[in-house]
C-alpha positions as CSV (number, residue, x, y, z in Angstrom):
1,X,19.8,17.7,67.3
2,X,22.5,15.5,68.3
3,X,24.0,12.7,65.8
4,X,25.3,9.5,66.8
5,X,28.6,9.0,64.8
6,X,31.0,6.1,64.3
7,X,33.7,8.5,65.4
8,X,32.2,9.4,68.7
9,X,33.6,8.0,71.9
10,X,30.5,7.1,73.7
11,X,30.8,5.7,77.8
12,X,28.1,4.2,79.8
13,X,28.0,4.3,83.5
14,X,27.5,0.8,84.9
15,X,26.3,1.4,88.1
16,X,22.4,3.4,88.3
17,X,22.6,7.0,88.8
18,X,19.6,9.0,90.2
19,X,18.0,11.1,88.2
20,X,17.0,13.7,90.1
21,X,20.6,14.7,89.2
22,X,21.1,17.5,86.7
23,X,23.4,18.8,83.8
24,X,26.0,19.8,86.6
25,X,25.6,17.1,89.3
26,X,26.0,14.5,86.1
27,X,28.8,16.2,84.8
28,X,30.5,16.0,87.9
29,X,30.1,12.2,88.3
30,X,31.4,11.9,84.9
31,X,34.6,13.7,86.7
32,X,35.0,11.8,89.9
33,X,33.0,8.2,89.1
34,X,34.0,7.8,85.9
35,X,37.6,9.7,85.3
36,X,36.7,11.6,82.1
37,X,36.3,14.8,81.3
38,X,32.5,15.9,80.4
39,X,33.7,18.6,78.3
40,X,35.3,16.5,76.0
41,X,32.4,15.8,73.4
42,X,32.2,12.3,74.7
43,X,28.6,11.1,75.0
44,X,27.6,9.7,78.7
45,X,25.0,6.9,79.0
46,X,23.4,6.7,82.0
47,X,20.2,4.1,83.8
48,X,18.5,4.8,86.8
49,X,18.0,2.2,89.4
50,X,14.5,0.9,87.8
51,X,16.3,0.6,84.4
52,X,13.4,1.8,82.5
53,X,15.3,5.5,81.4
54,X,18.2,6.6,80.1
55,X,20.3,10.0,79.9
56,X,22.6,10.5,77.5
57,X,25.3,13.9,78.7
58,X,27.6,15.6,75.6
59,X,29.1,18.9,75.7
60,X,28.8,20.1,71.9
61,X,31.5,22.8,72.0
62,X,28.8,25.6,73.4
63,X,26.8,23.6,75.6
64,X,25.3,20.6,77.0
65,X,22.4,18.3,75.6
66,X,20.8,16.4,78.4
67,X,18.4,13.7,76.6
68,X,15.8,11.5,78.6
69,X,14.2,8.9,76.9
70,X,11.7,6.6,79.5
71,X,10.5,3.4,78.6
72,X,6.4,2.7,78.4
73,X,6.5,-0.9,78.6
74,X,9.3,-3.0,80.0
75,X,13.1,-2.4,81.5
76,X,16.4,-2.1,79.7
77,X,18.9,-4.8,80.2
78,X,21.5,-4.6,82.7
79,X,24.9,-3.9,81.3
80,X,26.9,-7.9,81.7
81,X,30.5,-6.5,82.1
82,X,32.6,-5.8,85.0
83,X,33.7,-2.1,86.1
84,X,32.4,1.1,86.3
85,X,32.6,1.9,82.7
86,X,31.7,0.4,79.8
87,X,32.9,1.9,76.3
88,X,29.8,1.5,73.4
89,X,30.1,1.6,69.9
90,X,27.3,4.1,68.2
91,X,25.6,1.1,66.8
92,X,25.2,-0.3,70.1
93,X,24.1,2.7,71.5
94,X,21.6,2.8,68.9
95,X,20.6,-0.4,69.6
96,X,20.4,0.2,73.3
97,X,18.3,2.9,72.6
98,X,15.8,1.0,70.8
99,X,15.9,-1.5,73.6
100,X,17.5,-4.1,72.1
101,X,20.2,-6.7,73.3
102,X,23.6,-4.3,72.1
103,X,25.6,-7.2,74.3
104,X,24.7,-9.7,71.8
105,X,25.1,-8.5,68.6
106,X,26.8,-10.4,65.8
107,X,28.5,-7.5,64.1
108,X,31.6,-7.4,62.0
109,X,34.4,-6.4,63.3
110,X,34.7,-2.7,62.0
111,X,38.8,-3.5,61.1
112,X,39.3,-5.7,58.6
113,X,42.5,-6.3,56.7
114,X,42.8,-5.3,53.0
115,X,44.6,-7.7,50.8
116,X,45.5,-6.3,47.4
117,X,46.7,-9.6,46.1
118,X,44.9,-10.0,43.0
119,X,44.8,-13.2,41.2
120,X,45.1,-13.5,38.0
């Protein structure tokens, strides 16, 4: 079972992939399209052209998980920023995954500044 943690680097692929691409063909977009390294326990997000599945890649230290999840009803929304990355945060993935709107969220910011003034 994987778990999505706060301390996870998680990447999404802008741009649609075809998903008649395996472990291995996925990995090696995450090499050339994307500049990381697939073996690094990051977890890959990526859409197909339709935009109603996602696969999420991550290398757990003794293999790969390859998860699929395909919509019933409806399209995920395209991601709104520029590139061919996009860097999530695990409750945005989590959002995404639900099919919510992750672009709009009104979230604090996870850094906040500590004051240890204590009035009297």
């Amino acid at each position: 079972m994987i778990q999505i943690t706060p301390h996870m680097r998680i990447l999404a692929a802008v741009e649609p992939v075809d998903f008649r691409k395996g472990i291995d063909s996925l990995a090696q977009l995450c090499r050339s399209r994307l500049a990381s390294d697939p073996f690094s326990g990051t977890v890959f997000v990526f859409m197909n052209r339709r935009r109603s599945a996602l696969r999420l890649l991550v290398y757990d230290g003794q293999g790969f998980w390859l998860c699929h999840k395909r919509l019933s009803r409806g399209r995920f929304r395209r991601f709104d920023r520029p590139g061919a990355l996009l860097t999530l945060a695990a409750h945005e993935l989590q959002v995404l995954l639900y099919n919510g709107d992750f672009q709009s969220l009104a979230v604090p910011s996870p850094w906040r500044r500590i004051t240890t003034d204590n009035p009297p």
